[in-house]
C-alpha positions in Angstrom: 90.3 109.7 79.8 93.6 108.5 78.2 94.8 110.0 74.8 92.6 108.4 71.9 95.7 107.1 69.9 94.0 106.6 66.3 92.6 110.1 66.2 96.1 111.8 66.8 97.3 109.3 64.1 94.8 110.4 62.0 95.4 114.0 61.9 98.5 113.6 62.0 98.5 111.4 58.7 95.4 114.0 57.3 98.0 117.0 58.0 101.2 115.3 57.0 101.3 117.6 53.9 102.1 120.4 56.3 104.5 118.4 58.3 106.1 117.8 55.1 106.3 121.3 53.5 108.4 122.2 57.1 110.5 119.1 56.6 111.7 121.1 53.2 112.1 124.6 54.6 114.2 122.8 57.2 116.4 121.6 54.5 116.3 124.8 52.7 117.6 126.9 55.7 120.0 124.4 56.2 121.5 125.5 52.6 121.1 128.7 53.0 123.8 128.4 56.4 125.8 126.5 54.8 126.4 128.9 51.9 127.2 131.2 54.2 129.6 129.2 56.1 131.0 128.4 52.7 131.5 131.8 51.3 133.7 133.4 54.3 136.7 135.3 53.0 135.2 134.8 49.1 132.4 137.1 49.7 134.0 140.3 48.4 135.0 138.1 45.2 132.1 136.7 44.8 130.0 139.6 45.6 132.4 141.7 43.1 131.9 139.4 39.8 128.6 139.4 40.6 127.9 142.9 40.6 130.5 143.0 37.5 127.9 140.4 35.7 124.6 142.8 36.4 126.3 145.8 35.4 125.9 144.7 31.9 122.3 143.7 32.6 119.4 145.3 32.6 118.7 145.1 36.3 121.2 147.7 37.4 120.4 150.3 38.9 123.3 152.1 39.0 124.3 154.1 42.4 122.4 151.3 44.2 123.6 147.9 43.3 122.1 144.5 42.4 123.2 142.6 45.5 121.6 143.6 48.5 124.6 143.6 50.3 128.3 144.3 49.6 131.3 143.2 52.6 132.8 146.2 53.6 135.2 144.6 56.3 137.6 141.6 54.6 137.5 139.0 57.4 138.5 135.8 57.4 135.2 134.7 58.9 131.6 135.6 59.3 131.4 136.2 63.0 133.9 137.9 64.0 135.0 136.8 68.4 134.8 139.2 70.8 138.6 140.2 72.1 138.1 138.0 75.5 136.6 135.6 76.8 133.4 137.0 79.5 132.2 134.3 81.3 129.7 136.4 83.8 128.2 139.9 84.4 130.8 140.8 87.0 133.3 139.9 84.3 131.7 142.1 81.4 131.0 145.1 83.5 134.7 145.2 84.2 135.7 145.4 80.9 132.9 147.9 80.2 133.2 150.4 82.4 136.8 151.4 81.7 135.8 151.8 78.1 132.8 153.7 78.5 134.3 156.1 80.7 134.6 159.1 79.2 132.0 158.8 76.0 128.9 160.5 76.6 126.0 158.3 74.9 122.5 159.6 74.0 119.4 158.4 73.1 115.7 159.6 72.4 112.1 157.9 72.6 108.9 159.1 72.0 105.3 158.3 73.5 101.6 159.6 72.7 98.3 159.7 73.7 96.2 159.5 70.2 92.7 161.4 70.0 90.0 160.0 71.8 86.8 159.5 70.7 85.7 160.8 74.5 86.2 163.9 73.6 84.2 166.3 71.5 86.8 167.9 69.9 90.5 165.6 68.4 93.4 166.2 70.2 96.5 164.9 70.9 99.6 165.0 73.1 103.4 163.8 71.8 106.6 163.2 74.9 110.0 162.8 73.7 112.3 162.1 76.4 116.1 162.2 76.0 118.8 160.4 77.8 122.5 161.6 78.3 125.3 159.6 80.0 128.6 160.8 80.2 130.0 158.2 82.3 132.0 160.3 84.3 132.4 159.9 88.4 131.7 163.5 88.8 129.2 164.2 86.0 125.6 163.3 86.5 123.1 161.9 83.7 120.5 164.0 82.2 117.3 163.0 81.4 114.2 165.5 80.6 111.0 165.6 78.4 109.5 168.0 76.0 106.3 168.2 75.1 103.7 168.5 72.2 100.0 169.1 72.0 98.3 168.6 68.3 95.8 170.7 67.9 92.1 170.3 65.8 93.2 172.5 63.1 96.4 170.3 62.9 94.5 166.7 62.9 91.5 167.5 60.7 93.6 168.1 57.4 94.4 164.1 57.8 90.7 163.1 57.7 88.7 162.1 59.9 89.6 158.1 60.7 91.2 156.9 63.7 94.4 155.5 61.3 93.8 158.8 59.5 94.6 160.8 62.9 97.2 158.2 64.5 99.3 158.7 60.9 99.7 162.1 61.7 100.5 161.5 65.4 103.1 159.0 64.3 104.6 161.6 61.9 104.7 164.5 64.7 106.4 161.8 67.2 108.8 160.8 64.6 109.8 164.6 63.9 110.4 165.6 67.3 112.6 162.9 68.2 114.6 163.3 64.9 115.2 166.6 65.7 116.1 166.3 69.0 118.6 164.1 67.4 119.7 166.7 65.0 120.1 169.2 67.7 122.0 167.0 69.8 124.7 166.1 67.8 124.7 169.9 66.5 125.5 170.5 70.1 128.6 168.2 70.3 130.0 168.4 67.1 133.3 169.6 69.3 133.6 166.1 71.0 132.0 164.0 68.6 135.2 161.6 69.1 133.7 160.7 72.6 130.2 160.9 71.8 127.5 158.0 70.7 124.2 158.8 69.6 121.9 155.7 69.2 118.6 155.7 66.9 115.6 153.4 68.0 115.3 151.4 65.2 116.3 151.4 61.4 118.0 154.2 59.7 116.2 152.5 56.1 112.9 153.6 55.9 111.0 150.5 54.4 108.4 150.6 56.9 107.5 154.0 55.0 107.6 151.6 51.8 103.4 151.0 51.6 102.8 154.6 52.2 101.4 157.1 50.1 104.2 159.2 48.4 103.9 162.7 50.7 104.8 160.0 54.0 107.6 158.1 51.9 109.3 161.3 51.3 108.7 162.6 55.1 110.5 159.7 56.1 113.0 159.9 54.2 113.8 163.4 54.1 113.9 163.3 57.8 116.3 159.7 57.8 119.0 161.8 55.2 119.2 164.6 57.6 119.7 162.3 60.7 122.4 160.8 58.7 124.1 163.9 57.1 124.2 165.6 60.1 126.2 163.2 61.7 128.7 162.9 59.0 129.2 167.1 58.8 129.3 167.0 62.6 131.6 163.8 63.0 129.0 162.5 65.7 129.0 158.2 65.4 125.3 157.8 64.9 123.9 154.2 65.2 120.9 152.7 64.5 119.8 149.9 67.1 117.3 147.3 66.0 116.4 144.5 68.4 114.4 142.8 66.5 115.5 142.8 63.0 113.2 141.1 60.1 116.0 142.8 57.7 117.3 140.1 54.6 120.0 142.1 52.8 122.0 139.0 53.8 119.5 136.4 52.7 118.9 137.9 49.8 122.6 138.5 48.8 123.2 134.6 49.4 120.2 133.6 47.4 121.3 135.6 44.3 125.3 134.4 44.2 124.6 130.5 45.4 121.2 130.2 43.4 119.4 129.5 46.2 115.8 128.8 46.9 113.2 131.7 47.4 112.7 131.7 51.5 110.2 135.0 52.0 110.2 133.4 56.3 114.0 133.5 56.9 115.5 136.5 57.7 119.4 137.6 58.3 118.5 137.4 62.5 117.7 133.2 61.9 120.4 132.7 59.1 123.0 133.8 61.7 122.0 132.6 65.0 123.5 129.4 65.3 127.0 130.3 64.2 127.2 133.2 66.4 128.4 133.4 70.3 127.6 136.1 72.8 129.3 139.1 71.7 130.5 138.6 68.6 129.6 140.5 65.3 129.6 139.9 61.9 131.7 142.2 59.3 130.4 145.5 58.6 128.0 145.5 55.2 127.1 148.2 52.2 123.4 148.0 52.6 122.5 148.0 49.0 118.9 146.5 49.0 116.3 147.8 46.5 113.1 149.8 47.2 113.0 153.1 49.2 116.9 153.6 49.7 116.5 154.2 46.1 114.8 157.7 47.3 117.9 158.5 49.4 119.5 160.1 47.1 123.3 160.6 48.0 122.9 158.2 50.9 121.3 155.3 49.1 124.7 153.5 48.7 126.0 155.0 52.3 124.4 153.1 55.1 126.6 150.3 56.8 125.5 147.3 58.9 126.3 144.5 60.6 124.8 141.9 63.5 125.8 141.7 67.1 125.0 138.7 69.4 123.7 141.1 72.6 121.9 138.3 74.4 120.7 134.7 74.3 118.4 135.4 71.4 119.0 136.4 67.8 121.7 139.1 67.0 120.5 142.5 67.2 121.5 144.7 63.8 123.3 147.8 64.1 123.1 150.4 61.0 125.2 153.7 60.7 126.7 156.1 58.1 129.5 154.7 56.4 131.8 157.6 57.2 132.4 156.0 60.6 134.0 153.0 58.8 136.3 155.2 56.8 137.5 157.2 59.6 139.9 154.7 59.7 142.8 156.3 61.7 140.9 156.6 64.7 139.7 153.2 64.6 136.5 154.4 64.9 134.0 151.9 64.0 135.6 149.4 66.6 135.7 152.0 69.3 131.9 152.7 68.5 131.1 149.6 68.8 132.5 149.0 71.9 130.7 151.8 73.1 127.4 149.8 71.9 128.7 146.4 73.6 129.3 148.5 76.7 126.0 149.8 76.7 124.5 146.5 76.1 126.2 144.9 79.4 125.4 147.7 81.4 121.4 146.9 81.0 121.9 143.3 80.2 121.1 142.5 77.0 120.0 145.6 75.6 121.6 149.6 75.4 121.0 151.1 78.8 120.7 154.6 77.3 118.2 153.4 74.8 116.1 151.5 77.6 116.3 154.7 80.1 115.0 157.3 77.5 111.9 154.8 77.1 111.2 155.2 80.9 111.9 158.6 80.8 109.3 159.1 77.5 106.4 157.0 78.4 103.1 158.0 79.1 101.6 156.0 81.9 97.5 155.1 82.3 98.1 158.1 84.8 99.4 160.8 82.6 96.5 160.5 80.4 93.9 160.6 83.4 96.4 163.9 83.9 96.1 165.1 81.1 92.7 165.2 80.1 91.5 166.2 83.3 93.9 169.7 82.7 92.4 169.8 79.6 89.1 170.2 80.7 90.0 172.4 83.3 92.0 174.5 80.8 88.4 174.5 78.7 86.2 175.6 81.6 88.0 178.3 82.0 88.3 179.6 78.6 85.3 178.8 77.8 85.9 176.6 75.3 83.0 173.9 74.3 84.9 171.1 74.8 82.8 168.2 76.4 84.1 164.9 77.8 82.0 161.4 77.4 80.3 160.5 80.1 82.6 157.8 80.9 85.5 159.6 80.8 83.9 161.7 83.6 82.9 159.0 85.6 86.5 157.7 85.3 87.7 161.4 86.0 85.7 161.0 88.9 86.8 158.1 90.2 90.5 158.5 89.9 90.4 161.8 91.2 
């Protein structure tokens, strides 16, 4: 039956309320990138009379600033190009590999199976697997996994809910992989020159932001070591986020142009268009309020800035600010390097990062593993530990 013509016409007249609310963000976004074409090489200015203006106000907040962002890098534009022109892969791996070699990269990732309702008793089991790369002919990688069991007495002080349980999971996880972290760069602090260390995911904790206080500070606490361990150790530490909701930048443009509120458009969107494969933007104080209010000494001391990876929106990178003042070794640009290199290497996104996943996660199989051990491990103890009847019929089966 062919399309009936009057009703699409009348939705689309019933709905055109909706239709016209988009028409306007349209036209708000399109202010919003052109105030940022506009400012370029006035940011710092702007940015500084600005801050100047609130410090007489009562809205400052001293060590962290009113602006949610503050240039660290004076450039003459927002993206900055990459050094040549790569047209293909054969082309970028070239000017990777000669780069990398030499500069041992590592990364951590974590997996878990949560407690299960087919078993009589809560438990739980954490893998953090590591990946090292020291891009050497002769040297070989290094990948291995430890791992963590959480035990009743451990998961019945959170309650007894399922999100109750899984918080406390999600804390463990988080802790392991942080401290493997820690230990790492601990490690290297002799060769920290050559040596990256990437984070998966944000060095701010504003996930942690809706949390009740004793989480908040767990975060945190854990972040500020992460980050102050990298500084006493001189090991580049960098934060990898692929998919950034982050609006320091947003937000900073809304506040010195006047700008419409926008709560859907985030720094990722605002930069997209004006921003080819592999270039960056300047690096930026990340002064935003909320949690990094609870940093302490670090809540002024976390760089970032956005790096065009792939066809998609720019990926944001975040690190200690001590990298960009170790100016004499030109270390921020050799670090980032380091990132692009890793980023070619597994097309689009940081090989290390992507081979630690692989090397963490917990397959359908490893949990068939693992709770058939456990129940062998009970039998034999004589523990009381019983398994759903399901579970044993899958047991059974996969056996």
């Amino acid at each position: 039956m062919p399309l009936k013509q009057s009703q699409v016409l009348s939705l689309l007249q019933t709905r055109r309320s909706d239709f016209k609310r988009f028409d306007q963000s349209a036209a708000i976004v399109k202010r919003y990138r052109e105030a940022w074409a506009a400012a370029a090489s006035d940011f710092s200015e702007l940015a500084r009379s600005r801050s100047v203006r609130a410090a007489h106000s009562s809205d400052f907040s001293g060590t962290v600033g009113p602006l949610a962002a503050v240039p660290l890098e004076k450039v003459a534009s927002q993206a900055i190009p990459f050094e040549i022109e790569l047209t293909n892969q054969e082309e970028r791996l070239a000017w990777a590999r000669p780069r990398l070699t030499g500069v041992t990269t590592f990364a951590v990732d974590g997996s878990q199976i949560y407690p299960s309702k087919d078993f009589s008793i809560p438990i739980a089991l954490i893998q953090v697997g590591w990946y090292e790369n020291q891009h050497l002919p002769a040297s070989a990688y290094q990948k291995d996994v430890a791992v963590d069991i959480l035990t009743p007495a451990q998961l019945r002080t959170s309650g007894s809910s399922s999100q109750a349980l899984e918080r406390v999971v999600n804390r463990r996880r988080f802790e392991l992989e942080i401290r493997r972290l820690i230990k790492y760069m601990q490690e290297h602090r002799q060769d920290g020159s050559r040596t990256l260390v990437f984070y998966d995911g944000s060095l701010i904790a504003s996930f942690a932001e809706t949390q009740d206080p004793e989480s908040r500070e767990f975060y945190v606490q854990n972040l500020r070591q992460l980050l102050h361990t990298s500084e006493r150790c001189r090991v580049p530490l960098v934060g990898y986020i692929d998919t950034t909701t982050a609006r320091d930048l947003t937000e900073t443009l809304r506040e010195l142009f006047a700008l419409p509120e926008m709560p859907g458009l985030n720094d990722a969107q605002l930069l997209h268009p004006q921003m080819q494969w592999d270039s960056r933007t300047g690096l930026w104080r990340c002064q935003r309020p909320g949690i990094l209010k609870e940093y302490g000494s670090w809540a002024d001391k976390i760089a970032f800035c956005y790096l065009k990876t792939n066809d998609g929106y720019p990926a944001r990178l975040e690190m200690p600010i001590w990298i960009y003042e170790d100016r004499k070794d030109s270390l921020l640009e050799r670090a980032i390097d380091w990132v692009m290199g890793e980023v070619i290497i597994g097309r689009g996104y940081p090989y290390a990062i992507e081979t630690a996943d692989q090397t963490a996660v917990l397959q359908a199989k490893d949990r068939q593993l693992f709770y058939q051990l456990l129940q062998d491990w009970a039998d034999k103890e004589k523990l009381n530990l019983r398994l759903s009847r399901k579970m044993v019929s899958k047991v059974r089966r996969r056996s």
